[in-house]
Phi, psi and omega in degrees: 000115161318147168290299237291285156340337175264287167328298156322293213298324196255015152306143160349121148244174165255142181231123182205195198177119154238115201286127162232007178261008185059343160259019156252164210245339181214142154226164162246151211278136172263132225215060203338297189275339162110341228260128177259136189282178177269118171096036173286181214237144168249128174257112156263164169255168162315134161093354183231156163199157189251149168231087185288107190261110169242126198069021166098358195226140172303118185262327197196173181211105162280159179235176175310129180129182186288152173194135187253111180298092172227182166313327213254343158238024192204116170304047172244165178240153203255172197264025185270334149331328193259030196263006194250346132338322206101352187062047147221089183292111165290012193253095211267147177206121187245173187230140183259121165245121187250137192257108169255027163298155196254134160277153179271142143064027158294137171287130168239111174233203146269057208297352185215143163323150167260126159296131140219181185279142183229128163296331193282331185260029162317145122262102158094024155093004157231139167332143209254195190214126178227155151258170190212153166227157188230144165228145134189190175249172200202169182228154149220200180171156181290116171259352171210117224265328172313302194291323169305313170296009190256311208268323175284334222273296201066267195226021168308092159283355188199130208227117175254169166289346195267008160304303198252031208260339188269357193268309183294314187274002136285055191205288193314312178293306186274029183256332210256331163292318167279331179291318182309280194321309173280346164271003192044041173252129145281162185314314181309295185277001195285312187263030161249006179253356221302332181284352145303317169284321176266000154285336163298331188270324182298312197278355173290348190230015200280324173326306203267316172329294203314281242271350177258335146135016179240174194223128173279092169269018110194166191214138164249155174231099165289315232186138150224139185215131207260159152313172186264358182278319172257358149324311173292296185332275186343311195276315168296337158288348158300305178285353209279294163315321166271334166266034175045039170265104166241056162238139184273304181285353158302331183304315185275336164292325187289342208256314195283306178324330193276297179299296201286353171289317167296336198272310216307346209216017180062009174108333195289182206304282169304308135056270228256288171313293177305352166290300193301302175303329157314276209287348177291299179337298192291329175285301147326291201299302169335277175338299197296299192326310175253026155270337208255344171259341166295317192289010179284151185308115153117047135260093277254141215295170174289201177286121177062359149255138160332123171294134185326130152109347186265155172269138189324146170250202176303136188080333195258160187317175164244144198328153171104010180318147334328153172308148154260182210284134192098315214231106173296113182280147180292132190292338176278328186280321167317279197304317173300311206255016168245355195263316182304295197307325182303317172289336172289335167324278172329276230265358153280336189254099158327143167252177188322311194293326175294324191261338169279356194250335162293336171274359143284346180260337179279280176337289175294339171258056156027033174288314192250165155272188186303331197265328139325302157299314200289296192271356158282336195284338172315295204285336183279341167288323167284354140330337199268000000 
């Protein structure tokens, strides 16, 4: 080394650092010889802090602004010390730059479900057990930047977030899992509680942030999400509710006509009808089953007819009705037995009027589409 070249070396330098990648958390200022001269200039910015290492041991910690680095105020020995050396000062001394800016917007998820108790999915009067998975995000920053170097940095020239990202989300996860687990909300209420939770979580993990020197300045809970298997359960008890069904297996009955009316006919028209006919079908057959258990033995007989099974008494027909020849029908059993025919009459032919509300009745138990329904009601009209 020239003097001239020796001389340059003890000009003023400036030592400063500007982060342009938005994720490192340290850089150390580069410095061939590590030797900081006597009265060079430090810049910290807003958002910074300098660490000055000398001889393997943390000597100081700058906070923002300028500070002139000497002898007279600093354990550094300058490189003028070094003339008996060689002008190679074993007293190597570096600088650390720490990002005290908050990062933003790190992603947080759940990669495997949480167990937790949900009240609402109770069996037999105990709580019921579900899983859920959670995303949202969270900011930190370094608070107190001696003690991260100390504990994180070592000999690290340049410590990013994803140096420390597996450490913060699992601390994160398992904090948010035990708060989920303690609050005794169900998945249905989780998100009017959700500020609950993420206050439960800063404050379950702000201890162990601490012992490294960073601080959780927020955590979101974007999305809680159920399997897709009680998801569906959820939305069908949901349309269940909306259509004023609070019988469950009418529901499924109801569900099974519909399918099976879409499956018989390939979605088409006839299909479709024949579907509608199944359930008209099921429904008569319900009607005849308790006409036919009100008409059963040991109810008690009507008005002007005889008991089954008795011998005629006075007045009345003798068993085997119509009368026989000789024998006059009793004007009360006449009149019972023109009034049934009229009605067998009636309910064998339907009119227009029956058949058009049963086929409103298929339409709305989503048995036809729209355009199905437009068209038997055409047809059932041109028909009249």
């Amino acid at each position: 080394m020239g003097l001239m070249s020796f001389i340059k070396s003890q000009f003023i330098e400036i030592i400063e650092w500007l982060d342009d990648t938005n994720y490192t958390l340290v850089h150390r200022f580069e410095d061939e010889d590590h030797e900081i001269k006597n009265g060079a200039k430090l810049v910290c910015r807003e958002g910074q802090a300098a660490v000055l290492v000398n001889e393997g041991q943390m000597a100081d910690v700058f906070g923002p602004g300028t500070h002139t680095l000497s002898t007279e105020n600093m354990p550094i020995l300058s490189r003028i010390k070094g003339w008996k050396y060689g002008f190679n000062s074993p007293f190597k001394v570096e600088v650390y730059f720490v990002n005290l800016r908050q990062y933003l917007d790190q992603k947080w998820g759940t990669p495997q479900p949480i167990i937790i108790r949900d009240p609402e999915f109770g069996v037999a009067g105990r709580p019921g057990r579900i899983r859920i998975r959670a995303f949202g995000n969270y900011n930190f920053r370094i608070t107190d930047p001696g003690l991260f170097f100390k504990e994180i940095v070592g000999t690290n020239g340049c410590v990013t977030t994803d140096d420390i990202e597996r450490y913060v989300k699992s601390r994160l996860l398992n904090a948010f899992g035990k708060a989920a687990a303690q609050s005794g909300v169900s998945v249905a209420d989780m998100y009017a509680h959700v500020d609950t939770l993420s206050e439960a979580v800063r404050g379950s993990i702000a201890e162990d942030f601490g012992a490294l020197g960073l601080g959780l300045t927020s955590f979101i809970i974007e999305s809680i999400s159920v399997p897709p298997e009680v998801e569906k359960a959820l939305d069908a008890a949901a349309a269940q509710a909306a259509r004023g069904v609070d019988n469950t297996l009418q529901w499924e009955a109801m569900q099974g006509m519909r399918d099976a009316a879409r499956q018989s006919g390939g979605g088409g028209t006839a299909g479709a009808m024949i579907g509608a006919g199944m359930g008209m079908g099921m429904g008569m057959g319900m009607g005849n089953m308790m006409g036919n258990m009100m008409g059963a033995p040991g109810y008690p007989p009507q008005q002007g007819y005889p008991p089954q099974g008795y011998p005629p008494q006075q007045g009345y027909p003798p068993q085997g009705y119509p009368p026989q020849q000789g024998h006059a029908p009793h004007p009360q059993a006449a009149a019972a037995g023109a009034a049934a025919g009229a009605a067998a009459g009636a309910g064998g032919a339907p009119s227009l009027e029956d058949k058009l509300r049963k086929l409103k009745a298929a339409f709305e138990a989503e048995l036809l589409s729209e355009e199905e329904y437009k068209a038997k009601k055409a047809e059932l009209l041109a028909n009249f």
